[in-house]
N, C-alpha and C positions, 0 to 999 in steps of 0.2 A: 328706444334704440337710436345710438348715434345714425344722421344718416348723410350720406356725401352731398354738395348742392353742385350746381353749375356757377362756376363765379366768375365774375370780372377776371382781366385782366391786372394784373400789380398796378404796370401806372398808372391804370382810372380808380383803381383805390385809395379810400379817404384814409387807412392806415399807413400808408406811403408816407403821407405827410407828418407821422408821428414818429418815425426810427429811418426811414430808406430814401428820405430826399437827396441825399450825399451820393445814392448809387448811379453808376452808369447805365443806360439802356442794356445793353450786356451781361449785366451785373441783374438787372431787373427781370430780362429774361430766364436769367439761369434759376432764381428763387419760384418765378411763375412753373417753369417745367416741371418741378418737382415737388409742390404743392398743393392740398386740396382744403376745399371748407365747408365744412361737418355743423349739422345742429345738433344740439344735446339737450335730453330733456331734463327737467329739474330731478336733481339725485344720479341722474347719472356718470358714471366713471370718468375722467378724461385720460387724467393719467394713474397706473395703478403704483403703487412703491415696492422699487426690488424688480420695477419689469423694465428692458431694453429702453434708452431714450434715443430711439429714433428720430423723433420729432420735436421740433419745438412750438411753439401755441402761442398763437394772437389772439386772444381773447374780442371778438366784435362786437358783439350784443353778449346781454345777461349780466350772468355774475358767477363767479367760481370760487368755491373754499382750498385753501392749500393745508395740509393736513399731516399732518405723522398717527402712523398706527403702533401705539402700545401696545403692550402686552395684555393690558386691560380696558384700557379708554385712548380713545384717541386727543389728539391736540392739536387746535386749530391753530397757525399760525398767522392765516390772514386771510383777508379778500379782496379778491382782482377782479378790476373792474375793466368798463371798455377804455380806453384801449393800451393794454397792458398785454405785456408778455410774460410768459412762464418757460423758466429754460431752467432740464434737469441739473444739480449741484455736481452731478457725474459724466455732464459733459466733455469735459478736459480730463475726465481721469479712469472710473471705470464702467462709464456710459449706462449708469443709470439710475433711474430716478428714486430721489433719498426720500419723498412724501408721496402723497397721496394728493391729485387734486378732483372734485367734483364739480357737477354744476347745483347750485343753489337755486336757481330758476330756469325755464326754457332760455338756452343760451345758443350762440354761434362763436365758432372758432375757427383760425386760419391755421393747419398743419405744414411747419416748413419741415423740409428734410433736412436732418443738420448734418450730413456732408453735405448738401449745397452751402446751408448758411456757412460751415465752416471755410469753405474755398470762397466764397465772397468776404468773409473774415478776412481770410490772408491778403486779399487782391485790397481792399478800401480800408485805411486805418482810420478815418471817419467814420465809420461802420463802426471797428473795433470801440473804440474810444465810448460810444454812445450805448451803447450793450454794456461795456464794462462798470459805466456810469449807472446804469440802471438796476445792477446788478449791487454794485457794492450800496445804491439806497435801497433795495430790498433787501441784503444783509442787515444795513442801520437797523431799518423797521422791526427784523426779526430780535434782533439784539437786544434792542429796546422795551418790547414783548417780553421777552425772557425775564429781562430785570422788574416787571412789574411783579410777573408771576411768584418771581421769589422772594418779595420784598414788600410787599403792599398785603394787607389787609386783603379781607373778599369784597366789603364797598368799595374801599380803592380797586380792586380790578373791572366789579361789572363799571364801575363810574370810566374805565379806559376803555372798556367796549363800547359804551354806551357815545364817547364823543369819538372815538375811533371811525362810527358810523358816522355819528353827525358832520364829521370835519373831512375827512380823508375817502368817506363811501358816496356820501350824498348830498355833502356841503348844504346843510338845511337843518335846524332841530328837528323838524317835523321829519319822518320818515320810518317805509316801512320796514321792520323788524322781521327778517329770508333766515336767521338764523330760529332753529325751534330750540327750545329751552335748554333740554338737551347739549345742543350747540355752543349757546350762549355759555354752558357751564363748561365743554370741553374747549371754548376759546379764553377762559376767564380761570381754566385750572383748579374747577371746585365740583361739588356733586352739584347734579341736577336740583335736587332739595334747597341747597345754598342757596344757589342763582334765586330760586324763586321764591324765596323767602327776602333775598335784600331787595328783588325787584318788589315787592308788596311794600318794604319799609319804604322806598326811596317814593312809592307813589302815596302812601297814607300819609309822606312829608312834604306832598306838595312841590316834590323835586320831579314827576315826569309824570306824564298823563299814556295810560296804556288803553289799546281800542282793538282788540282781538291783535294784528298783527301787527298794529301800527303802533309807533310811541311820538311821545311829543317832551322836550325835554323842555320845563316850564322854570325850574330855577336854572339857568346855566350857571352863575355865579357860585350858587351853591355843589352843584356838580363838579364842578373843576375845584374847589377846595376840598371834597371827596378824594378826588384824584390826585392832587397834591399831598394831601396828607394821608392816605389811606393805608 
Protein backbone atom coordinates (compact mmCIF):
# COMPACT_ATOMS: atom_id res chain seq x y z
CA UNK A 1 0.00 0.00 0.00
CA UNK A 2 1.04 3.55 -1.18
CA UNK A 3 2.22 5.32 1.91
CA UNK A 4 2.81 9.30 2.65
CA UNK A 5 6.61 9.84 4.08
CA UNK A 6 7.72 13.22 5.88
CA UNK A 7 10.09 14.93 3.14
CA UNK A 8 12.36 17.55 2.72
CA UNK A 9 11.91 20.76 1.94
CA UNK A 10 11.88 21.59 -2.20
CA UNK A 11 15.13 23.51 -1.86
CA UNK A 12 17.13 20.91 0.00
CA UNK A 13 16.00 18.48 -2.75
CA UNK A 14 18.30 16.91 -5.11
CA UNK A 15 15.22 16.87 -7.84
CA UNK A 16 15.39 20.61 -7.70
CA UNK A 17 18.37 20.40 -9.52
CA UNK A 18 16.71 18.57 -12.36
CA UNK A 19 13.49 20.78 -13.66
CA UNK A 20 13.03 23.75 -10.58
CA UNK A 21 16.54 25.58 -10.44
CA UNK A 22 14.98 28.55 -12.57
CA UNK A 23 12.19 28.88 -9.62
CA UNK A 24 12.04 31.71 -7.31
CA UNK A 25 11.91 31.06 -3.52
CA UNK A 26 8.13 31.83 -3.80
CA UNK A 27 7.77 29.86 -6.68
CA UNK A 28 9.45 26.95 -4.52
CA UNK A 29 7.26 27.45 -1.65
CA UNK A 30 4.10 27.43 -3.52
CA UNK A 31 5.06 23.63 -5.15
CA UNK A 32 6.33 22.53 -1.42
CA UNK A 33 2.68 23.42 0.20
CA UNK A 34 0.89 21.43 -1.80
CA UNK A 35 2.87 18.36 -2.17
CA UNK A 36 3.64 15.12 -0.70
CA UNK A 37 6.07 11.89 -1.18
CA UNK A 38 4.45 8.49 -1.31
CA UNK A 39 6.39 4.94 -1.44
CA UNK A 40 4.95 2.32 -3.58
CA UNK A 41 5.51 -1.10 -3.52
CA UNK A 42 6.41 -3.09 -6.67
CA UNK A 43 3.01 -3.65 -8.81
CA UNK A 44 1.48 -1.11 -7.19
CA UNK A 45 -1.04 1.57 -8.94
CA UNK A 46 0.38 5.25 -9.25
CA UNK A 47 -1.71 6.47 -11.64
CA UNK A 48 -4.91 4.62 -12.78
CA UNK A 49 -6.20 5.64 -16.71
CA UNK A 50 -9.62 7.44 -17.06
CA UNK A 51 -9.05 8.71 -13.20
CA UNK A 52 -8.78 12.66 -12.31
CA UNK A 53 -5.15 14.01 -12.97
CA UNK A 54 -4.70 15.87 -9.93
CA UNK A 55 -1.29 15.28 -9.50
CA UNK A 56 1.72 15.22 -11.33
CA UNK A 57 4.70 12.66 -10.24
CA UNK A 58 8.57 12.83 -9.69
CA UNK A 59 9.49 9.65 -9.87
CA UNK A 60 12.69 9.54 -6.87
CA UNK A 61 13.85 6.20 -6.35
CA UNK A 62 12.53 2.87 -8.27
CA UNK A 63 11.20 2.36 -11.49
CA UNK A 64 7.74 2.77 -13.00
CA UNK A 65 5.86 1.32 -16.28
CA UNK A 66 3.62 3.73 -18.23
CA UNK A 67 1.03 1.61 -19.78
CA UNK A 68 -2.36 1.69 -21.78
CA UNK A 69 -5.14 -0.78 -20.91
CA UNK A 70 -6.71 -2.52 -23.97
CA UNK A 71 -9.53 -4.22 -24.24
CA UNK A 72 -7.49 -7.40 -24.00
CA UNK A 73 -3.83 -6.80 -23.19
CA UNK A 74 -2.37 -4.01 -22.15
CA UNK A 75 0.83 -1.91 -23.77
CA UNK A 76 3.74 -0.84 -22.28
CA UNK A 77 4.86 2.28 -23.59
CA UNK A 78 7.86 2.97 -21.42
CA UNK A 79 9.99 3.21 -18.42
CA UNK A 80 10.64 5.95 -16.01
CA UNK A 81 13.39 6.12 -14.30
CA UNK A 82 14.70 8.42 -11.36
CA UNK A 83 14.44 11.23 -12.02
CA UNK A 84 11.87 11.73 -14.31
CA UNK A 85 8.50 13.12 -14.50
CA UNK A 86 5.17 11.78 -15.39
CA UNK A 87 2.37 14.48 -16.27
CA UNK A 88 -1.13 13.23 -17.39
CA UNK A 89 -1.65 13.94 -21.67
CA UNK A 90 -5.09 15.49 -20.21
CA UNK A 91 -3.59 18.02 -18.42
CA UNK A 92 -4.38 21.01 -20.63
CA UNK A 93 -7.43 19.53 -21.76
CA UNK A 94 -9.80 17.21 -19.98
CA UNK A 95 -7.77 16.49 -16.77
CA UNK A 96 -7.14 13.09 -16.98
CA UNK A 97 -4.94 10.52 -17.15
CA UNK A 98 -4.93 8.69 -20.89
CA UNK A 99 -2.46 5.40 -19.40
CA UNK A 100 -1.86 3.65 -16.64
CA UNK A 101 1.31 4.05 -14.69
CA UNK A 102 2.77 1.35 -11.99
CA UNK A 103 5.59 0.62 -9.98
CA UNK A 104 8.03 -2.20 -11.30
CA UNK A 105 9.94 -2.34 -8.06
CA UNK A 106 9.77 -0.71 -4.47
CA UNK A 107 9.65 2.94 -5.65
CA UNK A 108 9.36 6.73 -4.31
CA UNK A 109 7.56 9.57 -5.76
CA UNK A 110 6.95 13.27 -5.38
CA UNK A 111 3.13 14.23 -5.72
CA UNK A 112 2.84 17.88 -7.14
CA UNK A 113 -0.59 19.33 -7.31
CA UNK A 114 -1.16 20.56 -10.70
CA UNK A 115 -3.03 23.68 -9.93
CA UNK A 116 0.18 24.64 -8.14
CA UNK A 117 2.33 23.48 -10.92
CA UNK A 118 0.04 25.14 -13.33
CA UNK A 119 0.21 28.84 -11.62
CA UNK A 120 3.94 28.49 -11.20
CA UNK A 121 3.62 27.50 -15.03
CA UNK A 122 2.07 30.87 -15.87
CA UNK A 123 4.40 32.87 -13.29
CA UNK A 124 8.31 31.27 -14.78
CA UNK A 125 8.37 30.63 -18.70
CA UNK A 126 11.69 28.74 -17.72
CA UNK A 127 9.62 26.43 -16.02
CA UNK A 128 7.39 26.29 -19.05
CA UNK A 129 9.95 25.97 -21.68
CA UNK A 130 11.69 22.89 -19.64
CA UNK A 131 8.38 20.78 -19.17
CA UNK A 132 7.41 21.49 -22.58
CA UNK A 133 10.85 20.18 -23.73
CA UNK A 134 10.45 17.24 -21.71
CA UNK A 135 7.45 16.46 -22.69
CA UNK A 136 7.63 16.65 -26.53
CA UNK A 137 11.02 14.05 -26.00
CA UNK A 138 8.67 11.72 -24.20
CA UNK A 139 6.15 12.23 -27.19
CA UNK A 140 9.57 11.34 -29.64
CA UNK A 141 10.13 8.11 -27.47
CA UNK A 142 6.45 7.15 -27.66
CA UNK A 143 6.44 7.74 -31.44
CA UNK A 144 9.25 5.92 -32.07
CA UNK A 145 7.93 2.89 -30.05
CA UNK A 146 4.95 2.90 -32.11
CA UNK A 147 6.78 2.76 -35.41
CA UNK A 148 8.85 -0.21 -34.24
CA UNK A 149 5.68 -2.02 -33.07
CA UNK A 150 4.23 -1.76 -36.47
CA UNK A 151 7.08 -2.23 -38.72
CA UNK A 152 9.65 -4.61 -37.37
CA UNK A 153 9.56 -8.09 -37.08
CA UNK A 154 9.27 -9.69 -33.34
CA UNK A 155 13.34 -10.07 -33.03
CA UNK A 156 13.55 -6.71 -34.31
CA UNK A 157 11.21 -5.54 -31.33
CA UNK A 158 12.51 -7.72 -28.25
CA UNK A 159 16.12 -6.76 -29.91
CA UNK A 160 14.43 -2.67 -29.00
CA UNK A 161 13.50 -3.71 -25.73
CA UNK A 162 16.43 -5.42 -24.97
CA UNK A 163 18.95 -2.17 -25.81
CA UNK A 164 16.06 0.30 -24.85
CA UNK A 165 17.20 -1.13 -21.28
CA UNK A 166 20.56 -1.30 -21.81
CA UNK A 167 20.97 2.22 -23.22
CA UNK A 168 18.24 4.62 -22.09
CA UNK A 169 17.22 2.20 -18.42
CA UNK A 170 20.68 1.35 -17.22
CA UNK A 171 23.34 2.47 -19.48
CA UNK A 172 25.11 -1.01 -18.98
CA UNK A 173 24.72 -4.37 -21.10
CA UNK A 174 24.73 -6.10 -18.06
CA UNK A 175 21.41 -5.65 -16.22
CA UNK A 176 18.43 -6.59 -14.45
CA UNK A 177 15.51 -7.76 -16.41
CA UNK A 178 11.86 -5.74 -13.68
CA UNK A 179 9.87 -6.41 -16.62
CA UNK A 180 8.38 -10.44 -16.36
CA UNK A 181 7.77 -12.10 -19.55
CA UNK A 182 4.48 -11.11 -19.67
CA UNK A 183 5.69 -7.56 -19.74
CA UNK A 184 8.43 -7.88 -22.07
CA UNK A 185 5.65 -9.27 -24.45
CA UNK A 186 3.06 -6.44 -23.76
CA UNK A 187 6.12 -3.79 -24.25
CA UNK A 188 7.29 -5.52 -27.45
CA UNK A 189 3.50 -5.99 -28.87
CA UNK A 190 3.55 -10.00 -29.20
CA UNK A 191 2.12 -12.97 -26.98
CA UNK A 192 3.95 -13.97 -24.03
CA UNK A 193 4.81 -17.46 -26.04
CA UNK A 194 6.71 -15.08 -28.82
CA UNK A 195 8.81 -13.09 -26.48
CA UNK A 196 10.04 -16.20 -24.98
CA UNK A 197 10.66 -18.27 -27.63
CA UNK A 198 13.07 -15.28 -29.51
CA UNK A 199 14.54 -14.76 -26.08
CA UNK A 200 15.74 -18.66 -26.12
CA UNK A 201 16.77 -18.06 -29.88
CA UNK A 202 18.83 -14.85 -29.20
CA UNK A 203 20.56 -16.81 -26.21
CA UNK A 204 21.17 -20.42 -28.01
CA UNK A 205 22.87 -17.56 -30.49
CA UNK A 206 25.22 -16.46 -28.35
CA UNK A 207 23.60 -12.93 -28.57
CA UNK A 208 22.53 -12.52 -24.64
CA UNK A 209 23.22 -14.42 -21.56
CA UNK A 210 19.93 -14.78 -19.25
CA UNK A 211 20.44 -15.64 -15.22
CA UNK A 212 16.91 -15.96 -13.69
CA UNK A 213 16.33 -11.92 -13.83
CA UNK A 214 19.29 -10.72 -15.05
CA UNK A 215 20.57 -10.53 -18.74
CA UNK A 216 23.75 -9.79 -20.09
CA UNK A 217 23.87 -8.77 -23.74
CA UNK A 218 27.09 -10.67 -25.19
CA UNK A 219 26.80 -9.88 -29.05
CA UNK A 220 25.94 -5.94 -29.12
CA UNK A 221 26.91 -5.68 -32.59
CA UNK A 222 24.88 -8.44 -33.46
CA UNK A 223 21.84 -7.05 -31.60
CA UNK A 224 21.62 -3.81 -32.92
CA UNK A 225 21.79 -5.42 -36.67
CA UNK A 226 18.49 -7.25 -35.15
CA UNK A 227 17.26 -4.08 -34.54
CA UNK A 228 18.07 -2.49 -37.57
CA UNK A 229 16.73 -4.84 -39.76
CA UNK A 230 14.12 -6.65 -37.79
Amino acid sequence: MAKKLESQNCEECHCKKVVFTALTDAELDLIHLDRFQVTYNAGEIIFKQGSPSTYLLCLTSGLAKVYIEGLSKNLILSIIKPVEYIIAPGLYSDNRHHFSVSALVDSTGCLIAVNSFKKVMRQNLELAEEFMQRLSNQLIDNFDHTVGLTQKQMPGRIADALLYFSEKIYESNSFEMVLTRQELADFSGMSTESAIRILKDFKDEGIIEVRKNSMAILNLERLKKIQETG
